[in-house]
C-alpha positions as CSV (number, residue, x, y, z in Angstrom):
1,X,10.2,-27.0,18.7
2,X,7.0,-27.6,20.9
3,X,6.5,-30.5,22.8
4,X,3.7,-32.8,24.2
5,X,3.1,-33.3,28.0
6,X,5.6,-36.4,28.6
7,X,3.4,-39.7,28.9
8,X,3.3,-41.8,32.2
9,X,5.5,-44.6,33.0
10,X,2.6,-46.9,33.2
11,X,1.7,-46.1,30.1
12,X,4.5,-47.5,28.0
13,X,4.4,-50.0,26.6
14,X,7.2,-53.1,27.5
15,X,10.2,-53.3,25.7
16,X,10.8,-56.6,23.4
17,X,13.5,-58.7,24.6
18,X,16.6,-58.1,23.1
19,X,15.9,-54.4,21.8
20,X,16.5,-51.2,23.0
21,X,13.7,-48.3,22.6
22,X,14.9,-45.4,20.1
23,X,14.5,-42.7,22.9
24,X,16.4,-45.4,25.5
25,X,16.5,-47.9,27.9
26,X,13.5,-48.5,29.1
27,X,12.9,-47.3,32.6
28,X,15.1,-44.5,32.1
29,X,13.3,-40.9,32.4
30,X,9.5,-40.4,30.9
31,X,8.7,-40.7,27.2
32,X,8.3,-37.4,25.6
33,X,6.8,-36.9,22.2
34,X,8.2,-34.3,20.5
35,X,5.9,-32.1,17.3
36,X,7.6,-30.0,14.4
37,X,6.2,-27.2,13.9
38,X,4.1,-26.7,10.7
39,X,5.6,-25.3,7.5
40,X,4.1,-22.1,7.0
41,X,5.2,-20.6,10.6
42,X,8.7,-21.0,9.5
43,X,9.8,-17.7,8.6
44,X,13.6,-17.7,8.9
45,X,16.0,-18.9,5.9
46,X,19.0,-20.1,6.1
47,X,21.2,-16.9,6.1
48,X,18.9,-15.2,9.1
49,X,16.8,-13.6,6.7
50,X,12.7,-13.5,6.7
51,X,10.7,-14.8,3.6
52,X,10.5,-10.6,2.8
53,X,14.4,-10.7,2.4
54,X,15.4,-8.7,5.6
55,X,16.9,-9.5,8.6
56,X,15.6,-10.7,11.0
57,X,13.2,-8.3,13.1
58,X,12.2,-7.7,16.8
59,X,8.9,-9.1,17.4
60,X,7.5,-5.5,18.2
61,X,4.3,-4.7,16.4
62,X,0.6,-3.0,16.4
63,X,-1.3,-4.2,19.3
64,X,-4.5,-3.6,18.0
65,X,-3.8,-5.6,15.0
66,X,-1.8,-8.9,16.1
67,X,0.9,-7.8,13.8
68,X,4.4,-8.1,13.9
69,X,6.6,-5.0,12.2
70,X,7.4,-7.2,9.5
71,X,3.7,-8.0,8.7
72,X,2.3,-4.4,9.5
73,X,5.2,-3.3,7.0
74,X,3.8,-6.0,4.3
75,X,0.4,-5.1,4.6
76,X,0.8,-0.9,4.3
77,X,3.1,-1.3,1.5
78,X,0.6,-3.6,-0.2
79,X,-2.6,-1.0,0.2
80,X,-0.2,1.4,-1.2
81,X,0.4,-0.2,-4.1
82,X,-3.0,-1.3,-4.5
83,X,-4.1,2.7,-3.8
84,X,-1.6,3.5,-6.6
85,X,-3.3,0.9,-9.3
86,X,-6.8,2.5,-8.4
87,X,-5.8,6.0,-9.0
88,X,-2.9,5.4,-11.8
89,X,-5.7,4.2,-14.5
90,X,-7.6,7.7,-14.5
91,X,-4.4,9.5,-15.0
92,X,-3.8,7.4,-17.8
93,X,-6.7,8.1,-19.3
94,X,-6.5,12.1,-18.7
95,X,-3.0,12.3,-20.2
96,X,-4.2,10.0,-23.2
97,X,-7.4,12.8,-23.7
98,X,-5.0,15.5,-23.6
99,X,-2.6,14.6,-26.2
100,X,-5.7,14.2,-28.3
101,X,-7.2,17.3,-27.8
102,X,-3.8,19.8,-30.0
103,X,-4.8,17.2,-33.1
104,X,-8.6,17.7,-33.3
105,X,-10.4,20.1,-35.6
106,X,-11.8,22.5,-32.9
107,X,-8.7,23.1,-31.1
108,X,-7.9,26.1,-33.5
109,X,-10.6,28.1,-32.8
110,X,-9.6,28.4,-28.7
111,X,-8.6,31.1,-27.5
112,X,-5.0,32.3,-26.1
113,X,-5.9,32.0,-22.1
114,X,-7.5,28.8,-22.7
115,X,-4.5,27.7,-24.2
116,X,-2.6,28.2,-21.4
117,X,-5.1,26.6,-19.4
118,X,-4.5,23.5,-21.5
119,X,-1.2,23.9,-20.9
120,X,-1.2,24.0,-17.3
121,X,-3.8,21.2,-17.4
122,X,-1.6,18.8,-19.2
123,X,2.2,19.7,-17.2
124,X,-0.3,18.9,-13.7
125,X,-1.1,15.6,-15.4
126,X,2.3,14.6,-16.4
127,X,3.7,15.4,-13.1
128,X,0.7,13.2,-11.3
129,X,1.7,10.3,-13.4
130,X,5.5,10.8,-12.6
131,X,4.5,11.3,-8.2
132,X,1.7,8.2,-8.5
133,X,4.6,5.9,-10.3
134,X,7.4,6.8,-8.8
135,X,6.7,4.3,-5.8
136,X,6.4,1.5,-7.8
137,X,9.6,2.5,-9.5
138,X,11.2,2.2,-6.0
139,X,9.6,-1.1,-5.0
140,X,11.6,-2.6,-8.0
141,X,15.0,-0.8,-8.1
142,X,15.1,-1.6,-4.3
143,X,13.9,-5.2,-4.4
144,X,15.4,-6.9,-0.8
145,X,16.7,-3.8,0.0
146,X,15.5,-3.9,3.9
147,X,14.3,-0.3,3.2
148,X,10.3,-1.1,3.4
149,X,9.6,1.5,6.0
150,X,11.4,4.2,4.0
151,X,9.7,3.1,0.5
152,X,6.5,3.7,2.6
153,X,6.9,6.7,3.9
154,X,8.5,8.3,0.5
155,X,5.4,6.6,-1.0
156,X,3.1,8.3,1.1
157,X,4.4,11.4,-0.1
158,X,4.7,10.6,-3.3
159,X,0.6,9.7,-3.5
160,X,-0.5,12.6,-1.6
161,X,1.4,15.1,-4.0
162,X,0.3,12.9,-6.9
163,X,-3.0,13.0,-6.2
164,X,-2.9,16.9,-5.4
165,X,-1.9,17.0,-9.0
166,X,-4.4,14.8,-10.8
167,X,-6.8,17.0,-9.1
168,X,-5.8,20.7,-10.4
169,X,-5.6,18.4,-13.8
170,X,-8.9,17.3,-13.6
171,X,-10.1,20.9,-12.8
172,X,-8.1,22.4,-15.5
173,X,-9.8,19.8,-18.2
174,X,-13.2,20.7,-16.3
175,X,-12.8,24.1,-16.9
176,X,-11.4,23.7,-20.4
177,X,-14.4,21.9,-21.8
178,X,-16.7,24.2,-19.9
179,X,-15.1,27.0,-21.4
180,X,-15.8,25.7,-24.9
181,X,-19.2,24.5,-25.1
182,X,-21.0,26.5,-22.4
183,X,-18.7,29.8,-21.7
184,X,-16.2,31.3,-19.1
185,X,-18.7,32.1,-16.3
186,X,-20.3,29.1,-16.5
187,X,-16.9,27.1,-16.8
188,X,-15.8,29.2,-13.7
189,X,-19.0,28.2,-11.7
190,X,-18.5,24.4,-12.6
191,X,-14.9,24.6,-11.6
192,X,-15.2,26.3,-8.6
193,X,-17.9,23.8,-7.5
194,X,-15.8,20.8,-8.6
195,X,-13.0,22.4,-6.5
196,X,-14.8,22.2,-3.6
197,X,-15.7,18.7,-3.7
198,X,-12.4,17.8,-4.6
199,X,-11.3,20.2,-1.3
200,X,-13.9,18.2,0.9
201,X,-13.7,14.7,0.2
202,X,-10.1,14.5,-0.8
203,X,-8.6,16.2,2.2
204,X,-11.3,18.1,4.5
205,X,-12.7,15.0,5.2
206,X,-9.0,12.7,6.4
207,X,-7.7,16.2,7.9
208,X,-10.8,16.8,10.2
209,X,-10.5,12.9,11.2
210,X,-6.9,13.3,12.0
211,X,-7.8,16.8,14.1
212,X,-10.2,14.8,16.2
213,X,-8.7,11.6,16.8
214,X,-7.1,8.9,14.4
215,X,-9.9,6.0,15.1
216,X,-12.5,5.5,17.3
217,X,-12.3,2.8,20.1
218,X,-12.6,-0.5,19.0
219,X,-11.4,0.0,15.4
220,X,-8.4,-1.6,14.4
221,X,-5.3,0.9,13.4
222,X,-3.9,1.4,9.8
């Protein structure tokens, strides 16, 4: 409860005659007026628990950011998730291509190592999907759990080895339809170049970052 400075004396006014004030006798002590405070700054229910469903937390947070735990928790796990719904789609659609591709007329006509390369193409997929939706998984099965900043961290994980996946997938289906229209060199040479972007922006690019410092002054932390 926060409260208003406490009015003057002078300033009340007289009591009627034959009633007493709610806050008391009049003359006796200041009048103070006491505010509630608003709604949405309650965070607390009834059985000690935030509005997240945990307990109750230490107001010990990100400096940089004004953020509580509980809030810096809230707002990671969310760009996780909303990470997972970017990258989740593509994999869909990869998976989709590849169980396609056994069914269609052409596919007879490809050779044994390319075979294998579908192969390999399509088990790199399948695990991807199972690494980018396993956190999701986990965000449901432990629903009020308190175990937000483990969820995070496993789905940290989780995303990077996902996404190392989805990449040798999507160089494996490079390659594959290289191989078949154009040839094995040039399907080499367009892999090996797609590799390297792949290499670069997907991990030479955070790595050297981290290397030489995780921001620069005046930007706000993750």
């Amino acid at each position: 409860m926060a409260s208003l400075p406490c009015l003057p004396r002078a300033t009340r006014p007289p009591a009627r005659s034959g009633s007493i004030s709610r806050l008391g006798l009049y003359g006796v002590g200041p009048l103070c007026v006491v505010q509630a405070k608003p709604v949405e700054e309650i965070v607390l229910s009834t059985n000690g628990n935030d509005r997240n469903g945990g307990p109750q937390s230490t107001p010990q947070g990100d400096p940089q950011t004004d953020e509580d735990r509980n809030e810096k928790l809230n707002r990671e796990l969310l760009e996780l998730l909303h990470e997972l719904r970017v990258a989740i789609p593509g994999v869909q659609v990869l998976f989709a291509f590849l169980l396609v591709v056994p069914f269609s007329q052409g596919f007879s006509s490809v050779s044994t190592p390319q075979r294998y390369v579908y192969f390999a193409t399509m088990l790199c997929t399948a695990v991807s999907a199972v690494l980018l939706l396993a956190p999701s998984s986990h965000h449901r099965l432990l629903w009020r759990q308190d175990q937000r900043e483990e969820r995070l961290e496993m789905g940290n994980h989780l995303a990077v080895g996902g996404m190392a996946f989805l990449a040798l997938a999507m160089l494996g289906a490079v390659f594959l339809i290289s191989a078949v229209v154009f040839g094995v060199l040039t399907a080499a040479g367009a892999t090996f170049g797609i590799g390297l972007l792949f290499a670069w922006f997907w991990y030479g690019q955070p790595l050297r970052r981290l290397r030489h410092g995780s921001s620069p002054k005046g930007e706000q932390g993750d």
